[in-house]
MARKOL-591605 format. One record per residue (C-alpha): residue in three letters; residue number from 1; x, y, z; chain. Coordinates in nm, 2 decimals. Each point is the difference from the previous one (the first is absolute). Layout:
N
R   miba   paro       px       py       pz   rofi
R    ALA    NUM        X        Y        Z      A
...
end
This chain:
464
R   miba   paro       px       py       pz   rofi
R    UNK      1    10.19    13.25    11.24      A
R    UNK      2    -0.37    -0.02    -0.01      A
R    UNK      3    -0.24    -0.06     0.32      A
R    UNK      4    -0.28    -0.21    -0.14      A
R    UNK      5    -0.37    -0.04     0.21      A
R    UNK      6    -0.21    -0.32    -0.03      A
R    UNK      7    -0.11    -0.07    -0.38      A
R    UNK      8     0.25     0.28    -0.18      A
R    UNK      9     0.24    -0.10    -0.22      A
R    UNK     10     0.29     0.12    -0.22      A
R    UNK     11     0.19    -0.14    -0.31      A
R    UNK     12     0.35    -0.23     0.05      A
R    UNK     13     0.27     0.15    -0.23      A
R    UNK     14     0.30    -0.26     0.16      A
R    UNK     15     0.04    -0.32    -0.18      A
R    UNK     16     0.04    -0.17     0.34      A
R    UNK     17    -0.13     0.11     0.35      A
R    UNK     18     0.01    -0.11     0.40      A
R    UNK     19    -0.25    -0.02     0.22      A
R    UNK     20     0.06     0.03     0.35      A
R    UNK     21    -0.23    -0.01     0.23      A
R    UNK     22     0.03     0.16     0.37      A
R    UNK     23    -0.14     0.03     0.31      A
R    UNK     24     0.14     0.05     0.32      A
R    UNK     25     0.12    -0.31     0.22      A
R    UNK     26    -0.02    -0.01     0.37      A
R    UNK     27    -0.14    -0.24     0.30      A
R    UNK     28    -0.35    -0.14    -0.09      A
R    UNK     29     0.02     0.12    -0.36      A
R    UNK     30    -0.10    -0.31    -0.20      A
R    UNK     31     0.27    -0.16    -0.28      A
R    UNK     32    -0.05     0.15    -0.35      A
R    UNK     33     0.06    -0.15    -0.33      A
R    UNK     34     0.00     0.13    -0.34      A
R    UNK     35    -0.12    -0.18    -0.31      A
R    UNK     36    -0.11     0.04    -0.35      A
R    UNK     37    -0.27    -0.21    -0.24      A
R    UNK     38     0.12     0.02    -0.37      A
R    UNK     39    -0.36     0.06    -0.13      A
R    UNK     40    -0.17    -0.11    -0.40      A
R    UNK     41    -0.30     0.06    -0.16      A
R    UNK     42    -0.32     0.00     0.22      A
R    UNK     43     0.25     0.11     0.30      A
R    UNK     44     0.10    -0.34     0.04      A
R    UNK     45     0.31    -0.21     0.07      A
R    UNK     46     0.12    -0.19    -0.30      A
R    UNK     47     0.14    -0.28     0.24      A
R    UNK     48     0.10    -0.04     0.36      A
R    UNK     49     0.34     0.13    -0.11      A
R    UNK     50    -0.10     0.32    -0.04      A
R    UNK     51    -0.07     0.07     0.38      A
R    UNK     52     0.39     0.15     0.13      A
R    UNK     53     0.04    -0.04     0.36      A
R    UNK     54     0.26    -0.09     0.28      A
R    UNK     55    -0.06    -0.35    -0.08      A
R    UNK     56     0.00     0.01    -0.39      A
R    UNK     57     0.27     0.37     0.01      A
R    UNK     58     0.08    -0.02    -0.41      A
R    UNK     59    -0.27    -0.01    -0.29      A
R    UNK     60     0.08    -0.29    -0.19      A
R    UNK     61     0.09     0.30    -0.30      A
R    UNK     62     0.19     0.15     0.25      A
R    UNK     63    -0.20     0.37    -0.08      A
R    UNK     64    -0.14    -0.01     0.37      A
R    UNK     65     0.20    -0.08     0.32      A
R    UNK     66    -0.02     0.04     0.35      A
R    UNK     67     0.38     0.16     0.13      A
R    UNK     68    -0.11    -0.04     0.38      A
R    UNK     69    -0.07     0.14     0.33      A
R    UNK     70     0.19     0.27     0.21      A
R    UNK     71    -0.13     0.14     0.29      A
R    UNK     72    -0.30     0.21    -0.07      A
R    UNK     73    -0.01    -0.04    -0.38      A
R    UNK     74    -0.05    -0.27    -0.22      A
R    UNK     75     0.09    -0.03    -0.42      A
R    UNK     76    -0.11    -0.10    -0.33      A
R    UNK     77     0.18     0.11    -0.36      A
R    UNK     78    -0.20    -0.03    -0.31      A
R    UNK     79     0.19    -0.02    -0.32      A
R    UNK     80    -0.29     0.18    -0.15      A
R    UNK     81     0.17    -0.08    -0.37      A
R    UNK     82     0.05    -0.38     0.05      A
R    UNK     83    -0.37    -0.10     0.11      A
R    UNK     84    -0.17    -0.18    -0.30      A
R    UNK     85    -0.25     0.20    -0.21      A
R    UNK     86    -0.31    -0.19     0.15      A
R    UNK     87     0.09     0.15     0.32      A
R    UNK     88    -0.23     0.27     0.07      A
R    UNK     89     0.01     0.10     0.36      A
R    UNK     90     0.27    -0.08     0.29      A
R    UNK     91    -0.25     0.04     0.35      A
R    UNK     92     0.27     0.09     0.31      A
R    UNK     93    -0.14    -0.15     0.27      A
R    UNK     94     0.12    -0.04     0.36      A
R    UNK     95    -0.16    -0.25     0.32      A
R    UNK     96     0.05     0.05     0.38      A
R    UNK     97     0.08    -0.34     0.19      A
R    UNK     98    -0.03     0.07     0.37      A
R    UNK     99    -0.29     0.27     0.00      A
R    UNK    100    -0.20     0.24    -0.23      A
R    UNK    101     0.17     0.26    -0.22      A
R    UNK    102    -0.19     0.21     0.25      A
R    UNK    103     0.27    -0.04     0.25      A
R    UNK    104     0.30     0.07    -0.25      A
R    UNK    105     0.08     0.40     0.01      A
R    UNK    106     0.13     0.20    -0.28      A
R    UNK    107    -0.13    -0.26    -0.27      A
R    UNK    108     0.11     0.18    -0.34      A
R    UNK    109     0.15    -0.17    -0.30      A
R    UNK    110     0.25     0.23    -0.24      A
R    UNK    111     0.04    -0.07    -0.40      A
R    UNK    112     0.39     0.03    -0.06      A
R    UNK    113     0.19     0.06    -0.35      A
R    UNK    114     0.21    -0.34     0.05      A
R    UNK    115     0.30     0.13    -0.24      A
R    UNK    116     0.04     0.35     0.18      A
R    UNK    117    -0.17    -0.07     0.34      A
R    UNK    118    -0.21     0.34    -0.06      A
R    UNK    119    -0.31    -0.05     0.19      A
R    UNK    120    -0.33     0.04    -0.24      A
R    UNK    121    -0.31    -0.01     0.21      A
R    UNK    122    -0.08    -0.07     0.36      A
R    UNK    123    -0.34    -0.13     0.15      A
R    UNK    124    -0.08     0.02     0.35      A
R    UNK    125    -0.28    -0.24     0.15      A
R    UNK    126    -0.25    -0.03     0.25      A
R    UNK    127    -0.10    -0.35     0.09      A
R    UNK    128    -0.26    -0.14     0.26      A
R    UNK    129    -0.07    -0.39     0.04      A
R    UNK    130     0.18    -0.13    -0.31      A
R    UNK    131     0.28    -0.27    -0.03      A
R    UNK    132     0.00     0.06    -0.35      A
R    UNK    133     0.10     0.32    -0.23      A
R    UNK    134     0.01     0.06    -0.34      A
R    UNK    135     0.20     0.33     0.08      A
R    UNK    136     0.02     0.13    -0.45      A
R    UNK    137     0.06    -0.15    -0.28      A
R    UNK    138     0.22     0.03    -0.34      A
R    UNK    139    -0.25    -0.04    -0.35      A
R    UNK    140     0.05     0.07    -0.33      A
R    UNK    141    -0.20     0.26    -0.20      A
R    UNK    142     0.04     0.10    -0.39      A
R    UNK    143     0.32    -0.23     0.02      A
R    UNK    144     0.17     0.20     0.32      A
R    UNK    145     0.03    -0.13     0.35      A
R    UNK    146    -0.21     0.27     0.30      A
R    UNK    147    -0.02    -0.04     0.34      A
R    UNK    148    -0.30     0.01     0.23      A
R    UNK    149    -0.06     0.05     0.40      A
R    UNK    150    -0.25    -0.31     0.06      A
R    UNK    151    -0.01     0.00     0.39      A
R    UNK    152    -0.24    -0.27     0.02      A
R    UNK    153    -0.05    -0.24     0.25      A
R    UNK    154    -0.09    -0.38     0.05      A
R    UNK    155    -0.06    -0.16     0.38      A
R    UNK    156     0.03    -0.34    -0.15      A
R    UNK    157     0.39     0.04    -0.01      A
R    UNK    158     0.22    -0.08    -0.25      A
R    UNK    159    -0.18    -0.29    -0.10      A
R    UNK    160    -0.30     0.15    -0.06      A
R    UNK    161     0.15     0.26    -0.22      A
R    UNK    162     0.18    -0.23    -0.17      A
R    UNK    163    -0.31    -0.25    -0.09      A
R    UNK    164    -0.16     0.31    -0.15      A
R    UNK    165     0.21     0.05    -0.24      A
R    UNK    166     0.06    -0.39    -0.12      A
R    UNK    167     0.25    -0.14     0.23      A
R    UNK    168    -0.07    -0.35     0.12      A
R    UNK    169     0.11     0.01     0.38      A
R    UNK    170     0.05    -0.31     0.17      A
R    UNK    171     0.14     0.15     0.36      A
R    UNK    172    -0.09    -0.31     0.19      A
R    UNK    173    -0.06    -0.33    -0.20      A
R    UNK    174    -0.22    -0.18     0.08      A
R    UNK    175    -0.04    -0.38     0.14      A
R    UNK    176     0.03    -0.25    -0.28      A
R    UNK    177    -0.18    -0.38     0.09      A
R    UNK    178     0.30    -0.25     0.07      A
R    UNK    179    -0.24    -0.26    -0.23      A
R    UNK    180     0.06    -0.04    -0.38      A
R    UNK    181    -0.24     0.18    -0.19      A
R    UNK    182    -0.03     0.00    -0.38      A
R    UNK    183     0.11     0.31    -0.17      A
R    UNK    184    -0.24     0.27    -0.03      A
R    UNK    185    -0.19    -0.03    -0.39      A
R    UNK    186     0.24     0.23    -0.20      A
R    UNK    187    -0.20     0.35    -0.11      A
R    UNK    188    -0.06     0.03    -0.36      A
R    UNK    189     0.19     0.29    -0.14      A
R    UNK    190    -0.18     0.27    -0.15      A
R    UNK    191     0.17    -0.10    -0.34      A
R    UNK    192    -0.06    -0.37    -0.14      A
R    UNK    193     0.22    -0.24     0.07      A
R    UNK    194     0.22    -0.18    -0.29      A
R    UNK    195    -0.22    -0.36    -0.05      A
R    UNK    196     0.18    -0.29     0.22      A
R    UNK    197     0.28    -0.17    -0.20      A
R    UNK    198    -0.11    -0.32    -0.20      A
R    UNK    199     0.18    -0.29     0.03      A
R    UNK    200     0.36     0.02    -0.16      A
R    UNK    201     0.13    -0.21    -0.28      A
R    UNK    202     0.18    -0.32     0.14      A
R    UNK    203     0.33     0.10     0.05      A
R    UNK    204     0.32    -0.27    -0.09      A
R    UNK    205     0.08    -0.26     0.20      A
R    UNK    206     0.29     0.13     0.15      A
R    UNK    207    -0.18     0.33     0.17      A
R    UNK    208    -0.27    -0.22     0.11      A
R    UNK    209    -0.19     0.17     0.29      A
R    UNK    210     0.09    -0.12     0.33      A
R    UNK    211    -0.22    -0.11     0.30      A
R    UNK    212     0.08     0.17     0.32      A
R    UNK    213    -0.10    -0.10     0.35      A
R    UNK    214    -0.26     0.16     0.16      A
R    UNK    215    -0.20     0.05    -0.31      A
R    UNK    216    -0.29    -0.25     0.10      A
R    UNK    217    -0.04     0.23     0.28      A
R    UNK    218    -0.14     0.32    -0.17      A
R    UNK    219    -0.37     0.10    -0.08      A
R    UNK    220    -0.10    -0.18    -0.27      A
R    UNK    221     0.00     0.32    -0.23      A
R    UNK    222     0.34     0.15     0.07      A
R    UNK    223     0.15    -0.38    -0.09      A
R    UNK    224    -0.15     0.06    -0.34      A
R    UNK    225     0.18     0.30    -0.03      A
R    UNK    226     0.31    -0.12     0.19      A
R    UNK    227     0.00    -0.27    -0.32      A
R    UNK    228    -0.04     0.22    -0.28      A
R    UNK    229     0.24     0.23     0.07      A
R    UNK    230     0.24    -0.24     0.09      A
R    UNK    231    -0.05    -0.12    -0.37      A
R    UNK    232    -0.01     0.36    -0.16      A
R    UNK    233     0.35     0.09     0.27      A
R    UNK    234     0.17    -0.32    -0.19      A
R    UNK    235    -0.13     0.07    -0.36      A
R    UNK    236     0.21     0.37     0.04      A
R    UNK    237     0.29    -0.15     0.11      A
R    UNK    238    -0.01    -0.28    -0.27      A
R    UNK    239    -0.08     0.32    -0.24      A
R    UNK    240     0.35     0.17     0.13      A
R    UNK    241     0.23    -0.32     0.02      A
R    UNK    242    -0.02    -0.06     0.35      A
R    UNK    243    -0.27    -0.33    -0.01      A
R    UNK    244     0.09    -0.24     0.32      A
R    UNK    245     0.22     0.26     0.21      A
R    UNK    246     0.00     0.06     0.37      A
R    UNK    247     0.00     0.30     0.25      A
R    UNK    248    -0.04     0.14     0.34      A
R    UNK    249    -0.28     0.31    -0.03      A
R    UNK    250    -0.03     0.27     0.21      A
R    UNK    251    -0.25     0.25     0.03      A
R    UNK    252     0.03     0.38     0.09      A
R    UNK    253    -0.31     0.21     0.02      A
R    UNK    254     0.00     0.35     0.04      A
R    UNK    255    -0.22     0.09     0.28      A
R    UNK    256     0.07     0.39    -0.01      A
R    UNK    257    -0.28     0.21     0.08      A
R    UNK    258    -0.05     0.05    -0.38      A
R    UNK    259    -0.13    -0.33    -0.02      A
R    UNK    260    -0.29    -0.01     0.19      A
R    UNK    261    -0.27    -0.01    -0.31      A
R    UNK    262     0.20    -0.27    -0.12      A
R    UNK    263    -0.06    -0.17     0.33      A
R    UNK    264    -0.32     0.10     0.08      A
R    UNK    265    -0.13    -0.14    -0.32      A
R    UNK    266     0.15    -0.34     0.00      A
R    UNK    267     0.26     0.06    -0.29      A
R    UNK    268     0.30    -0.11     0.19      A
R    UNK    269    -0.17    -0.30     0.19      A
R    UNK    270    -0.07    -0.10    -0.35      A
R    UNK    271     0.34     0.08    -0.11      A
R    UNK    272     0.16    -0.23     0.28      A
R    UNK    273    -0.24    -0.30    -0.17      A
R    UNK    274     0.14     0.05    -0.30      A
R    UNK    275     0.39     0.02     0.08      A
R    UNK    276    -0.10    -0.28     0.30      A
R    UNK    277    -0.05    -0.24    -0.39      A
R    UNK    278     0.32     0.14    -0.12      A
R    UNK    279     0.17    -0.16     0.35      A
R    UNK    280    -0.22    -0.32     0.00      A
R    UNK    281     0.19    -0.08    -0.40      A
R    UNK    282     0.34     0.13     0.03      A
R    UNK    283     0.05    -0.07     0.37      A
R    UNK    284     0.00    -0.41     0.08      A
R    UNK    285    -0.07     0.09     0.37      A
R    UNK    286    -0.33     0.23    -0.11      A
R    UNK    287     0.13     0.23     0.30      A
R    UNK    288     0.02     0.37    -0.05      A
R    UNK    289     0.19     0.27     0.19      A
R    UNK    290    -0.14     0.33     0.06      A
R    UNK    291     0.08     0.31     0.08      A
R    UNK    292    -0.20     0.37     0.03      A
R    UNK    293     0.16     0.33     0.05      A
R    UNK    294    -0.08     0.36     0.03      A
R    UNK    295     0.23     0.22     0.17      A
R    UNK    296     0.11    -0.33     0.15      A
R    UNK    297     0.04    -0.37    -0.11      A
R    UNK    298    -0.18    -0.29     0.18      A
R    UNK    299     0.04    -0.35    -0.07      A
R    UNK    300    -0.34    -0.16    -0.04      A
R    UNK    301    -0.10    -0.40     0.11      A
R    UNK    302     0.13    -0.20    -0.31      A
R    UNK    303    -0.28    -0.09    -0.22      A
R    UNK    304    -0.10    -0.35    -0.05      A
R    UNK    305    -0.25    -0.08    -0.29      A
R    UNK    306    -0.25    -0.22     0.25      A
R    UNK    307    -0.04     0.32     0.25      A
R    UNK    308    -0.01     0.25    -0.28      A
R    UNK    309    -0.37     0.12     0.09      A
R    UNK    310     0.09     0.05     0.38      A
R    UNK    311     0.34     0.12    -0.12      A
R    UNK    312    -0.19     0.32    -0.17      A
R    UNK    313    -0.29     0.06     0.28      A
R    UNK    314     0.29     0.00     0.25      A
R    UNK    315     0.31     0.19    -0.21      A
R    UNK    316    -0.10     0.19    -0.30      A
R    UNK    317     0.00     0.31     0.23      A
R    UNK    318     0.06     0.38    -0.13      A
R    UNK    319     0.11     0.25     0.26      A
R    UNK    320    -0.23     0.12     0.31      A
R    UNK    321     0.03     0.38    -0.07      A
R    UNK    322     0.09     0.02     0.43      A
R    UNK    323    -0.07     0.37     0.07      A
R    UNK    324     0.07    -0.04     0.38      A
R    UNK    325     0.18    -0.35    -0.03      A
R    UNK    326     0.35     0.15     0.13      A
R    UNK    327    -0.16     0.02     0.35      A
R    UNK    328    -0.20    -0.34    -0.02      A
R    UNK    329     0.14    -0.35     0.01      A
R    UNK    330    -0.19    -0.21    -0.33      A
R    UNK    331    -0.33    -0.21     0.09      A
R    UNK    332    -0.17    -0.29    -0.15      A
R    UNK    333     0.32    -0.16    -0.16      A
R    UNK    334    -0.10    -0.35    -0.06      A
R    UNK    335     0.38    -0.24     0.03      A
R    UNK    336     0.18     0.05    -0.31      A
R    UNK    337    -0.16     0.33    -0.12      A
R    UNK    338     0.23     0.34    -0.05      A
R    UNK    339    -0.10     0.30     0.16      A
R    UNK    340    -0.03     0.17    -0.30      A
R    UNK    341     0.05     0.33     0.17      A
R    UNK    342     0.38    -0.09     0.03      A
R    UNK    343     0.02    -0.03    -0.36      A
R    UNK    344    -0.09     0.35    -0.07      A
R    UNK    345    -0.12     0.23    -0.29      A
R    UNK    346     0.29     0.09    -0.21      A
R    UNK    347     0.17    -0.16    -0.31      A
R    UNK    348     0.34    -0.16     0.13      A
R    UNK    349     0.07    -0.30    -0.30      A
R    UNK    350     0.36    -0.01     0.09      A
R    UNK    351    -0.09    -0.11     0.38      A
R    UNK    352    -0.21    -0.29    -0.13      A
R    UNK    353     0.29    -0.11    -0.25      A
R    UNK    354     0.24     0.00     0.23      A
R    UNK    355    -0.17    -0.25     0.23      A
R    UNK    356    -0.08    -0.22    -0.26      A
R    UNK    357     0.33     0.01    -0.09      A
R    UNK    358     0.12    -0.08     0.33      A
R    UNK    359    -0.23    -0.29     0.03      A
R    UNK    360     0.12    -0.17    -0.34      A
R    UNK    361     0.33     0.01     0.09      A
R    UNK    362    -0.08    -0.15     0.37      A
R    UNK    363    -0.20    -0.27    -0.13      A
R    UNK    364     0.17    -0.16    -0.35      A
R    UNK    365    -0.18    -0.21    -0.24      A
R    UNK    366     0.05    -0.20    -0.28      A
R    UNK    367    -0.22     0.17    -0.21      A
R    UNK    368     0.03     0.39    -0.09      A
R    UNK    369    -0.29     0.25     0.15      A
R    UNK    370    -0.25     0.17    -0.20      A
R    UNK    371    -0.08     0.32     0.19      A
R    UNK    372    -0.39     0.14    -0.09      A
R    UNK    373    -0.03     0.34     0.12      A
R    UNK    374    -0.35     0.18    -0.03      A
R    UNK    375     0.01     0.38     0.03      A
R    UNK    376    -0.21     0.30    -0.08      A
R    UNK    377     0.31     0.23    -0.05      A
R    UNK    378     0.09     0.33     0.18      A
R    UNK    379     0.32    -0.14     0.01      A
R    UNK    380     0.26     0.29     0.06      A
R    UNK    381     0.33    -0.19     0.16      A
R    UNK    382     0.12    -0.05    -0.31      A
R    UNK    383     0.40     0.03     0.07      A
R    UNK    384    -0.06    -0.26     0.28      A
R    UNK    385    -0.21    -0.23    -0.18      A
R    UNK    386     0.23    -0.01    -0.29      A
R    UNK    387     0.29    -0.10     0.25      A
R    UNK    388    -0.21    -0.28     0.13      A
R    UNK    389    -0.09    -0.14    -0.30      A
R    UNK    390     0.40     0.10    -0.21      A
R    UNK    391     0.14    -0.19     0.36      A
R    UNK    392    -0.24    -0.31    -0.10      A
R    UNK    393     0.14    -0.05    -0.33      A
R    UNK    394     0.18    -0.29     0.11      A
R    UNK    395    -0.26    -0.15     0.21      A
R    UNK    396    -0.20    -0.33    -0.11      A
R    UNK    397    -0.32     0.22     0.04      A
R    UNK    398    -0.19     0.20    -0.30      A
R    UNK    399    -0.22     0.26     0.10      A
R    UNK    400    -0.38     0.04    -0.25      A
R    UNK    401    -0.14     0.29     0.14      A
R    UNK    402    -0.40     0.10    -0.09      A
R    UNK    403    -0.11     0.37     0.02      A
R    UNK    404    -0.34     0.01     0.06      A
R    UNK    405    -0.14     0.35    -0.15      A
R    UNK    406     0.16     0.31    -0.17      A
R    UNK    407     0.22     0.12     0.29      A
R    UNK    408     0.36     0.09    -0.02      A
R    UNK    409     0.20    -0.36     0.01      A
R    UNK    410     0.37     0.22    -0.01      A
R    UNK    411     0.29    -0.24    -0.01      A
R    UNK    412    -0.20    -0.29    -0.07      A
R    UNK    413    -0.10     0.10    -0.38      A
R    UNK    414     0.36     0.03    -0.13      A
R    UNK    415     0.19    -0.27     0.14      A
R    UNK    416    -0.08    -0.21    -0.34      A
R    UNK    417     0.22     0.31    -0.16      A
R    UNK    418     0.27     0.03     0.29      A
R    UNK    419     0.27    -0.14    -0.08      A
R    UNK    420     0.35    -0.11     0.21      A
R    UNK    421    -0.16    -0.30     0.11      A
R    UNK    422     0.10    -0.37    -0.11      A
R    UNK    423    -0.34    -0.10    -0.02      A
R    UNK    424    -0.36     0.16     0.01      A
R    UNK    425    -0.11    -0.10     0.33      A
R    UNK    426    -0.36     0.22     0.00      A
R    UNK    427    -0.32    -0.02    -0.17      A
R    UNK    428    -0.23     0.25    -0.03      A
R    UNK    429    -0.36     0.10    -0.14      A
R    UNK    430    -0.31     0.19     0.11      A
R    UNK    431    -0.38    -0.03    -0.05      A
R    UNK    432    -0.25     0.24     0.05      A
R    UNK    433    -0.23    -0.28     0.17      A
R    UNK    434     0.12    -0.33     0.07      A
R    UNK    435    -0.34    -0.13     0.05      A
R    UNK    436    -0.05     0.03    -0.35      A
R    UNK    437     0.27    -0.20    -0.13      A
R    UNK    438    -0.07    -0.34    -0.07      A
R    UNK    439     0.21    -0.30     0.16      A
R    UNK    440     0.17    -0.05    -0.35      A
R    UNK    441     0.12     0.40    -0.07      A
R    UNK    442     0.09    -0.01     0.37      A
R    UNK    443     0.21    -0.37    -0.02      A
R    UNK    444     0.18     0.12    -0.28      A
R    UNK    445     0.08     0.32     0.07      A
R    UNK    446     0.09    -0.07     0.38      A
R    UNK    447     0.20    -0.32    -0.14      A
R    UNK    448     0.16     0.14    -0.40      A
R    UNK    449     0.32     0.13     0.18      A
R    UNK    450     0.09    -0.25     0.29      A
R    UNK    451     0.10    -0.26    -0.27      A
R    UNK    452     0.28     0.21    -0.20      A
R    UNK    453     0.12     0.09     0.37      A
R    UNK    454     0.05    -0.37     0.07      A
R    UNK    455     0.21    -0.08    -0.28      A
R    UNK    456     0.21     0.32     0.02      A
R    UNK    457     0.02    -0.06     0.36      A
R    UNK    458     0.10    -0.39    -0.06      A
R    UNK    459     0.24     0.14    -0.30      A
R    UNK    460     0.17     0.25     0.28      A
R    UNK    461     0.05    -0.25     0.25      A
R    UNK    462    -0.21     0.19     0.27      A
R    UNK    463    -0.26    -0.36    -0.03      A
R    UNK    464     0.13    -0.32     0.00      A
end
């Protein structure tokens, strides 16, 4: 075992290590929490998702977790072989709630081979007016991992610490006006966007696009969009045999901390236009269900094509990264909204398909249920998802899910090769930015697979 002092460091032989970090509990010694910040290029998060903490305990990669508190010590492992090339530093950081680190005794944080338990390094600390620590951190050099004894301190708390590095906190949320607003103007992206679809050729008769109520109440703008894609949505099903059919559509959106960008940006509000055209043609009641998940699912308002612009200001929502939310009750919920902190961080697909599940089979109808399900992957329940999904087989529902992005999609990429099932109840594709596509590629590749499900589904007997 090595004794390390502020700023020394030592290479990391062990392919996987825990870090525990001590001190020495006792009355008026303020609550300590361990955390860690999966750091890029420029010493910067790549997402929200790489920030692992009590409330968000498992990297969506699974390389970093948090095991939990005992009294006096607190513990991170870090699968130093499973975090992705571009990570080049893991900071191992620690906050005080309740007082300064000042006030917590025998601060110290010990590096631990986590296949023998040998202890590698220890650091002891001195601390003053901080609420924040980075206490070392794990880096790669010349293609191995070393540790370092960092010791330094930030009196902004967690947050602070946090913000420097690239995390977007959103501790307390604030107020939103009870009047309708128009949607902020959407940022450019920094890349150009694919040119606005032209009009589509007429399609026949019997896929002819189909008025829905509320329409006359959009902006003027978003109506002409509403239109053409309505036109381009039944020109792709007319392309795949499927002109003049009906269907209740749901929506899942991810909403894992991974997402953020996507959020922040205005992809998915502009994904939820786009699939909201997909509801208004196939769905003769132009109503939408909803659902977002993280670690948890939450049922969303139902969408309705007249309140679509109040329907993204008030519900296209990605998780509030809620550093100290476990000892606060939510503010500033407007009626309707989910407190977004209850949904979590994590990846749990199987959760969200469960409830949906649950709610197709409380509430019948006469026409079978296209399921869109947005993602940007990290998806790592694979055995559970795959039970879900085998268990819906028989189930008027098929399931077209989108991965947004290069990340691992598991599961989801092989069930068109999986076989023991009667029919092939999921879709799947992935784009590397959806913003890109144009509402024709989109239409028919979100639509080319949903036709051949109906008929197999009609030839099964599992639709009427």
């Amino acid at each position: 075992m090595t004794t390390l002092s502020k700023g020394a460091n030592l290479p990391v032989a062990a392919s996987s290590v825990r870090v525990v970090l001590g001190w020495w509990p006792g009355p008026g010694v303020p609550d300590v929490d361990a955390s860690a910040l999966l750091l890029a290029g420029g010493g910067r998060v790549r997402s929200d998702g790489d920030f692992v903490f009590y409330n968000q305990p498992v990297h969506a990669r699974g390389a970093v977790r948090h095991l939990g508190k005992r009294s006096g010590t607190d513990t991170l492992e870090v699968n130093l072989a499973a975090l992705e090339p571009d990570v080049e530093r893991v900071a191992l950081c620690a906050s005080a709630d309740g007082g300064t680190f000042g006030q917590v005794p025998g601060l110290h944080v010990r590096l631990l081979d986590a296949g023998s338990g040998a202890e590698i390094a220890r650091f002891d600390m001195e601390a003053g007016p901080e609420t924040a620590f980075v206490s070392g951190e794990l880096y790669r050099r010349a293609g191995a991992w070393k540790f370092r004894a960092v010791g330094q301190g930030y009196a902004s708390g967690l947050a602070g610490l946090a913000t420097d590095f690239g995390i977007t906190v959103d501790d307390e949320p604030p107020v939103q006006a009870a009047a309708p607003v128009a949607p902020p103007v959407r940022p450019a992206p920094a890349r150009v966007r694919a040119p606005a679809p032209v009009p589509a050729p007429a399609a026949p008769a019997s896929s002819a696009v189909r008025m829905t109520n509320g329409e006359e109440r959009l902006p003027a703008d978003m109506r002409g969009r509403l239109s053409l894609r309505k036109q381009q949505v039944a020109v792709s099903l007319s392309k795949n045999g499927a002109a003049g059919e009906t269907a209740r559509v749901i929506l899942v959106l991810d909403a894992s901390g991974s997402m953020a960008a996507l959020y922040s940006r205005g992809t998915v509000a502009s994904v939820v236009e786009r699939m909201a055209a997909v509801s208004a043609q196939l769905d003769d009641d132009g109503e939408m269900q909803a659902w977002t998940f993280a670690t948890n699912p939450a049922r969303l308002p139902d969408l309705t094509i007249g309140d679509l612009p109040e329907w993204l200001r008030l519900h296209v929502r990605v998780g509030q990264m809620s550093l100290f939310g476990r000892k606060k009750p939510p503010r500033g919920l407007l009626p309707g909204q989910i407190d977004m902190r209850e949904v979590g961080f994590q990846n749990e697909e199987q959760k969200v398909i469960a409830q949906v599940r649950a709610y197709v089979s409380a509430n019948p109808a006469p026409d079978p249920t296209l399921v869109l399900f947005f993602s940007d992957g990290g998806v790592h329940r694979n055995a559970e998802i795959e039970r879900e999904l085998r268990a819906a087989v028989e189930e008027p529902v098929f399931w077209q899910f989108v991965g947004l992005g290069r990340a691992g999609f598991g599961v989801l990429e092989r069930f068109d090769t999986m076989p023991g099932r009667r029919v092939d109840n999921v879709g799947f594709f992935a784009v590397d930015d959806i913003d890109r596509l144009s509402d024709a590629e989109l239409y028919d590749r979100l639509l080319s697979e949903f036709p051949s499900w109906l008929r197999a589904a009609r030839q099964a007997g599992i639709l009427r």
